[in-house]
C-alpha positions as CSV (number, residue, x, y, z in Angstrom):
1,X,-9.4,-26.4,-1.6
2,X,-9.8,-26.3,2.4
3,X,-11.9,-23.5,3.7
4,X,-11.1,-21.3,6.1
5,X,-13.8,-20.7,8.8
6,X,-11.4,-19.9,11.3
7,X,-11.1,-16.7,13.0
8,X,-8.6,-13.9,13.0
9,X,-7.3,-12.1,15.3
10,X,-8.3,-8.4,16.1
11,X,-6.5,-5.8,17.5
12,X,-7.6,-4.8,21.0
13,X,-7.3,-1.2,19.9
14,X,-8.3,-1.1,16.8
15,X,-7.1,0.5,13.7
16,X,-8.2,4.7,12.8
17,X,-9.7,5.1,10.0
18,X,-8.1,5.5,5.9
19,X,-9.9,9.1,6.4
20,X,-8.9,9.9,9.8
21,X,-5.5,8.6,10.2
22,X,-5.0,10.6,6.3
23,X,-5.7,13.8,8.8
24,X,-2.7,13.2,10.7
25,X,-0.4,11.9,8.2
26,X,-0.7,15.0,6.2
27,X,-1.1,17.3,9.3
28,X,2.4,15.9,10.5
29,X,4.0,16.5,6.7
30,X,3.4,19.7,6.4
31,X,4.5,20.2,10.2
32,X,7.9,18.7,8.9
33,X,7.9,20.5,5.2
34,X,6.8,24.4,6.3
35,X,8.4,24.6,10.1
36,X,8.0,28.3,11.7
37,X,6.9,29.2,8.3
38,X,7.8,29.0,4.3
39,X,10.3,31.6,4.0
40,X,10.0,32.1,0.4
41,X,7.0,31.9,-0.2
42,X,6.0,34.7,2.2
43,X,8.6,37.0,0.2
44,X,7.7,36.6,-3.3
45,X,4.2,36.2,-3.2
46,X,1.5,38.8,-2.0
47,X,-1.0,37.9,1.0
48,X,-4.3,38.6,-2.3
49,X,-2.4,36.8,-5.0
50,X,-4.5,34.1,-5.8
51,X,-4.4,31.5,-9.0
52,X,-4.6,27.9,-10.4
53,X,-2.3,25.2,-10.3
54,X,-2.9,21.8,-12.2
55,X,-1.6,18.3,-11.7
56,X,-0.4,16.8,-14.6
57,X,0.7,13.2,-15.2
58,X,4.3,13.4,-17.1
59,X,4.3,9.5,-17.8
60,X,1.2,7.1,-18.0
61,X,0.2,6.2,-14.0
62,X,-2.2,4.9,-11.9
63,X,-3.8,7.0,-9.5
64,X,-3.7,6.9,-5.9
65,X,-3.9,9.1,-3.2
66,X,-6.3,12.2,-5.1
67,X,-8.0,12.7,-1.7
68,X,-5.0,12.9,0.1
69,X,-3.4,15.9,-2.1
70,X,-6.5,17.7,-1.5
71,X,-6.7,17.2,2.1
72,X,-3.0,18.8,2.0
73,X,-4.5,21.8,0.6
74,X,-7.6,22.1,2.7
75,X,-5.7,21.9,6.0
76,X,-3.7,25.3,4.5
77,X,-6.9,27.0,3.7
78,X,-10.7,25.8,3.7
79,X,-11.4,28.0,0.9
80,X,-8.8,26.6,-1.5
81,X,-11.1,24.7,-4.1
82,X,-10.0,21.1,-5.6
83,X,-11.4,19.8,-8.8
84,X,-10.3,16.2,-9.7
85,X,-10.7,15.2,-12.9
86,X,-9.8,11.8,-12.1
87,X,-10.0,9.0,-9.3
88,X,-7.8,6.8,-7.2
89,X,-7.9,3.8,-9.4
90,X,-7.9,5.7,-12.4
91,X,-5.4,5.2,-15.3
92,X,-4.2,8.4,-16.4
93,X,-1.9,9.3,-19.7
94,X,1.1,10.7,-20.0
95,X,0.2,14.4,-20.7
96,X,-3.6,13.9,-18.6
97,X,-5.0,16.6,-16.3
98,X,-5.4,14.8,-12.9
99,X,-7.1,18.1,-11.1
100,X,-7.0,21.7,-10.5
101,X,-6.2,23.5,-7.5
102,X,-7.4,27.1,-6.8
103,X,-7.5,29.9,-4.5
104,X,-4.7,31.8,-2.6
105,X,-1.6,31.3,-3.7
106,X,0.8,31.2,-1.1
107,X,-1.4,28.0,0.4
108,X,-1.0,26.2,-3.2
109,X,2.5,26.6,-3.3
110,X,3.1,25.5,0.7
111,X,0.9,22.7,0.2
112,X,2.8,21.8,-3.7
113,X,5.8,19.7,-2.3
114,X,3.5,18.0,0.4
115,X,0.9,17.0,-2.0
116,X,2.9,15.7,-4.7
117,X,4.4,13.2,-2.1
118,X,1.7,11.8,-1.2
119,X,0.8,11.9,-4.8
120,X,3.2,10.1,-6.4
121,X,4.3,8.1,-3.6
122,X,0.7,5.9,-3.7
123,X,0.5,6.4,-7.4
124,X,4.1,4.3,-7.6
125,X,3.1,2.1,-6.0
126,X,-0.9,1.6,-7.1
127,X,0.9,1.6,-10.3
128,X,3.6,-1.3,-10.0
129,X,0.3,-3.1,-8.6
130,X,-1.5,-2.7,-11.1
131,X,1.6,-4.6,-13.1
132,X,1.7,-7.0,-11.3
133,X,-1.9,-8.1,-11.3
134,X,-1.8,-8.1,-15.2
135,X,0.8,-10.5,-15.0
136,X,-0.9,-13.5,-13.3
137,X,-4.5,-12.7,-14.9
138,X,-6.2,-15.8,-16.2
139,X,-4.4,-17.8,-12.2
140,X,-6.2,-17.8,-9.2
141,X,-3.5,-16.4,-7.6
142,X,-4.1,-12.6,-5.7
143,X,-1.5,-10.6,-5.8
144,X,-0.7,-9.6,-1.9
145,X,1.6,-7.0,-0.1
146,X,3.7,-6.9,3.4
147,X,4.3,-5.2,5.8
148,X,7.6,-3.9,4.5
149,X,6.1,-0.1,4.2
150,X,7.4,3.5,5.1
151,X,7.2,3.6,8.6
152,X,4.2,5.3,9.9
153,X,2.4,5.4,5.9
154,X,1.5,1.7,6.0
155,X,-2.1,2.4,5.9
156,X,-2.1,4.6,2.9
157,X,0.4,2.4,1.2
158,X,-1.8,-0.6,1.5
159,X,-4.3,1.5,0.2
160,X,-2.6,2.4,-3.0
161,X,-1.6,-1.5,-2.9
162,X,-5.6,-2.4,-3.1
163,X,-6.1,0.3,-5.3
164,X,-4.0,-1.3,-8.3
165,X,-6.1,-4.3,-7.8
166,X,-4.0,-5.9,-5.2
167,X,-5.0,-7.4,-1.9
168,X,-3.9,-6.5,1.5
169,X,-1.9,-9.2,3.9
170,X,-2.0,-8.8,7.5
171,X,-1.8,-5.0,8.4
172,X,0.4,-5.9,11.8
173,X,1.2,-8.2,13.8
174,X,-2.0,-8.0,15.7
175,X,-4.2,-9.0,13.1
176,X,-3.4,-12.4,12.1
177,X,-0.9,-15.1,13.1
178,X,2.2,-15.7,10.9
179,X,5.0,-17.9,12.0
180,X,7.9,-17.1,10.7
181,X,11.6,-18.6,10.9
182,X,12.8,-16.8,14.2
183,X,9.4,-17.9,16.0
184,X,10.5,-21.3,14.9
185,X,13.7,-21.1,15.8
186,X,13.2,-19.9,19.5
187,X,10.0,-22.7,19.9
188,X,12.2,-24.6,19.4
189,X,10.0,-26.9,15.7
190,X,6.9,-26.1,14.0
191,X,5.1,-28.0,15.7
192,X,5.9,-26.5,18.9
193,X,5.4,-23.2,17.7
194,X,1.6,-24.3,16.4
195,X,1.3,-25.6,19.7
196,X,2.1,-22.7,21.5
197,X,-0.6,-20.8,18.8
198,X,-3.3,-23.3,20.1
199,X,-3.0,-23.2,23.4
200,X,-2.8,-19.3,24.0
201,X,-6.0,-18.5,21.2
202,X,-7.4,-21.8,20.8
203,X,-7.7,-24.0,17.7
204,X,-10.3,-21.7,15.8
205,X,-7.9,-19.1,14.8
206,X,-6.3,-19.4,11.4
207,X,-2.2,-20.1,11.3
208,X,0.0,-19.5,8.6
209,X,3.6,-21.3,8.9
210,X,6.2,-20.2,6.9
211,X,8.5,-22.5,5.4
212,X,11.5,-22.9,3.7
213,X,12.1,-26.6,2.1
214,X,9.8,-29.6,1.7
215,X,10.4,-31.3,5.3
216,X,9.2,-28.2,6.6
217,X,6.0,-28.3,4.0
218,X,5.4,-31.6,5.7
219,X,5.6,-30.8,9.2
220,X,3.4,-27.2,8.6
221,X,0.7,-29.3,7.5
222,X,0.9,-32.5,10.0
223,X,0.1,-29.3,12.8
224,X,-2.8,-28.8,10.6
225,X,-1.8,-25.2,9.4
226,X,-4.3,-23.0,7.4
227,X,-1.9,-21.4,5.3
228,X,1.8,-22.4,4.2
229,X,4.2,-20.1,2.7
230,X,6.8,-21.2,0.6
231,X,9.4,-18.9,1.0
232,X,12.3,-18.7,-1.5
233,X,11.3,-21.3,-3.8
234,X,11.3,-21.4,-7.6
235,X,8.7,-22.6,-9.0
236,X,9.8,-26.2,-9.9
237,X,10.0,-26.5,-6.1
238,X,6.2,-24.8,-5.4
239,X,4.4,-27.5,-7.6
240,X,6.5,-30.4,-5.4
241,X,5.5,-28.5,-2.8
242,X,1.3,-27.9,-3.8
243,X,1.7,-32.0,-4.5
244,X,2.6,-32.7,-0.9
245,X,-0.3,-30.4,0.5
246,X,-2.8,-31.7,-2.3
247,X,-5.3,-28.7,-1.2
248,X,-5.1,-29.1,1.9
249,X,-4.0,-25.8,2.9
250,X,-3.8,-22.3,1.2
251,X,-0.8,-21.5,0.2
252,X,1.5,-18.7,-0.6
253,X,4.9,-18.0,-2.4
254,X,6.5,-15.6,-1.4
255,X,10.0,-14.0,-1.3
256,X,12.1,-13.2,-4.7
257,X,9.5,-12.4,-6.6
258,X,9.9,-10.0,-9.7
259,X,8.3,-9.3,-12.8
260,X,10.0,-11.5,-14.7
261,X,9.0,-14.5,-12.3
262,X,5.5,-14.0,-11.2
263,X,3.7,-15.5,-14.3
264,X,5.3,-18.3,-13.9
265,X,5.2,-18.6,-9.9
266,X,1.4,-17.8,-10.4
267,X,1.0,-20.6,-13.0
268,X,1.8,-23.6,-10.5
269,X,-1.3,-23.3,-8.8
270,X,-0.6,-20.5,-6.0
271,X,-3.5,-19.1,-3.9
272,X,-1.6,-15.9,-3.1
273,X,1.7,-14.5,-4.1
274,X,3.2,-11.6,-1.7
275,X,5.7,-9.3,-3.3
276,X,7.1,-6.7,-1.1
277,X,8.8,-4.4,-3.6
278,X,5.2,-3.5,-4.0
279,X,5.8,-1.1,-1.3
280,X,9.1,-0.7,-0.7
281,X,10.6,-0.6,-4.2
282,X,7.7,0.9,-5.8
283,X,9.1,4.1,-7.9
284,X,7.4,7.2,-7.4
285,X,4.7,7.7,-10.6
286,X,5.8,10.9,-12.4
287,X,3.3,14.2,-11.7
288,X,4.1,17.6,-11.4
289,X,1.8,20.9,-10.1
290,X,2.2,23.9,-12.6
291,X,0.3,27.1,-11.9
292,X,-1.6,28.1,-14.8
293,X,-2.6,32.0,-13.5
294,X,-2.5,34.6,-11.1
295,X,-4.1,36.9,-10.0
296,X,-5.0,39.4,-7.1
297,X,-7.7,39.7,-5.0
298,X,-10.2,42.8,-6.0
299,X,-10.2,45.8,-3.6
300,X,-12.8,45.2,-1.0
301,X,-12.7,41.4,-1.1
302,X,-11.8,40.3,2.5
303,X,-7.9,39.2,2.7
């Protein structure tokens, strides 16, 4: 199997932090969710009432996104307190306790609709991972994502994707060079489009072509690509494919991929198999926040 030594490239500004860019995700949600103010909330429930709320998993799940919920909470009130009984990565039962939420009230129940959307939105998806990966256990092949995510929630989303035991593809397109039909198409070849690669980062930088039949296989790997992606192929095509590169490359399947296909796909010698429905098909996991008691704060207690 060829090694790749070759660099990647890095954006020139960077990507914020999981922890940092969680801060504004959840900042702007809750911007979007409460507006000039939850209008029932304030009516029905007292500035002192305080209580409990727990997380409970109605279906069998795997966790994702624990910090996240309790970060919605926080930002509402820094004395809210947030026990988890489980972590991201965790596989929880139908019926489990994920964590308990405490303090004032009205913040728990602003914070409820928020939370659980982050919540169950990373769980989905760490979940259908987590599938996935079963699937194609005992193959070399890693189970990767895309970049078809919620706009603005791609990190967090690759996060959950990582934290069902996939592994993350490029995170834009300033990371890593990918060369896709359209960029073929207006280079005019391939080749070409490799050439163009070359000359603008040099030849240390690694170049995945992707391709679409066997003549293009051939020509991907004449212009010395790193990786090939074999896009829309069954898997009777892959292993005429893996015989023409004869590990020379890495290469990946990707597009039409399912559960009922990946087993199979995975068994003709893949290094990586990207399925987008990871993130974009992914079914929200199944977890609702119940208060379990109220109460009011004792006279003399600061409000």
């Amino acid at each position: 199997m060829k090694i790749i030594s070759r660099k990647r490239i890095s954006s020139p500004v960077g990507v914020p932090g999981l922890d940092d860019y969680s801060d504004i995700l959840v900042k702007a949600a809750l911007a979007e969710d409460i507006g000039t103010g939850d209008i029932t909330t304030d009516a029905t429930v007292g500035k002192k009432a305080r209580g409990a709320a727990v997380f409970m998993a109605k279906e069998d799940c795997v966790l994702a996104g624990v910090f996240v919920a309790e970060k919605t909470f926080k930002h509402l009130d820094g004395g809210i307190s947030f026990n988890a009984f489980f972590k991201d990565g965790d596989r929880v039962k139908k019926g489990g306790k994920i964590a308990e939420v405490s303090g004032r009230l009205a913040a728990i129940l602003k914070g409820e609709r928020v939370a659980l959307n982050f919540l169950q939105r990373l769980s989905g998806i760490a979940a259908a991972t987590d599938r996935y990966v079963r699937k194609v256990a005992g193959t070399k092949a890693k189970v990767l994502d895309t970049r078809k995510t919620t706009p603005c929630l791609r990190m967090l989303e690759k996060y959950a994707v990582k934290t069902g035991g996939g592994y993350n593809h490029r995170f834009g397109l300033f990371d890593s060079i990918l060369i896709k039909d359209n960029h073929i198409k207006a280079a005019g070849s391939i080749k070409k489009a490799v050439n163009r690669v070359n000359r603008r980062y040099g030849e240390g930088v690694v170049v995945e072509v992707e391709t679409t039949n066997l003549r293009e296989v051939r020509e991907a790997l004449s212009c010395g690509a790193d990786i090939i992606m074999l896009d829309n192929m069954d898997a009777a095509r892959i292993r005429k494919a893996l015989k023409i590169i004869k590990g020379r490359a890495l290469v990946e399947a990707s597009g039409g991929i399912t559960m009922d296909n990946i087993e199979e796909v995975a068994r003709t010698g893949v290094d990586f198999i990207s399925v987008g429905g990871l993130t974009h098909s992914a079914k929200a996991a199944d977890i609702s926040l119940k208060v379990v008691s109220t109460h009011a704060l004792k006279r003399g207690h600061r409000a």
